[in-house]
N, C-alpha and C positions, 0 to 999 in steps of 0.2 A: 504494500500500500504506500502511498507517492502520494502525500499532499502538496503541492504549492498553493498558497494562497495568494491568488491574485488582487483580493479586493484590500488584502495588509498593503501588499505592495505598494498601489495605488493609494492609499492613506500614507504609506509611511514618505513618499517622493511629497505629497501634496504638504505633507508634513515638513520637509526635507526643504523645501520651495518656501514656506510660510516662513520658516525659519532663519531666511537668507543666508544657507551652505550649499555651495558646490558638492556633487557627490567627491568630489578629491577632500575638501575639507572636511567631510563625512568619514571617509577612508583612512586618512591621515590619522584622527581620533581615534579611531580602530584599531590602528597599527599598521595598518596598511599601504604600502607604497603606490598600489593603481588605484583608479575608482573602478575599475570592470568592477569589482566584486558588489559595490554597491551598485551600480547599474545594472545586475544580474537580478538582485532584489529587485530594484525597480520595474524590471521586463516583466519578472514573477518566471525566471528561469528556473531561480529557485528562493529556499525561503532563509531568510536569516534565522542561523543559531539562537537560541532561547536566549543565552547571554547578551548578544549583540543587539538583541530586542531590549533587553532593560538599560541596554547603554544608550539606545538610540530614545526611549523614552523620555530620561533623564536630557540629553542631547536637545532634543527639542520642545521638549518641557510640557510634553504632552501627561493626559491624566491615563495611569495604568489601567483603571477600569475600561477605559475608549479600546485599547489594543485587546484585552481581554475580549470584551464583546463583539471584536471581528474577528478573532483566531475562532471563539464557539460559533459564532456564526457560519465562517467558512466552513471548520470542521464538522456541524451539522448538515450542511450542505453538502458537503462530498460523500458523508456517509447515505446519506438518505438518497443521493444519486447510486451510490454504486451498491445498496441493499435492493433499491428496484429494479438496478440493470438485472442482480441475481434472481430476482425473483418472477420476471421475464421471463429468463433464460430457463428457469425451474422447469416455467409453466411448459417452454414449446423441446423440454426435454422430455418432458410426460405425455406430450402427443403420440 
């Protein structure tokens, strides 16, 4: 199972944007010497590390319950898509 959440992503750039940082500025803080990595966030290539999520909250001074309710959000979402794909798939195995 492969979550990316793409609607974090899109919160966290929009977030990233509000806050006047370059994703390099972003990076830098990180430790990081390119931005690809947060631009990969950004994409929703993939998902930032749990840690990297409370640095980036702090970072842009966002409230932790905001990120909490788009990870459960997404996470709802992806499951409830891939328990119906299963259960589909159930039904036209039983035909």
């Amino acid at each position: 199972m492969r979550l990316v959440m793409r609607h974090l992503s899109d919160y966290l750039r929009q977030k990233r944007v509000d806050s006047g940082l370059s994703q390099l500025d972003v990076a830098k803080t990180l430790g990081y010497s390119s931005p690809q990595f947060v631009s990969n966030w950004e994409r929703g290539l993939v998902s930032p590390p749990l840690e990297t999520i409370a640095v980036l909250i702090d970072l842009y001074k966002i409230q932790p319950t905001e990120v909490i309710e788009k990870i459960m959000l997404e996470t709802r979402d992806y499951l409830e898509n891939q328990l119906s794909k299963r259960k589909k798939s159930g039904a036209r195995n039983r035909r």
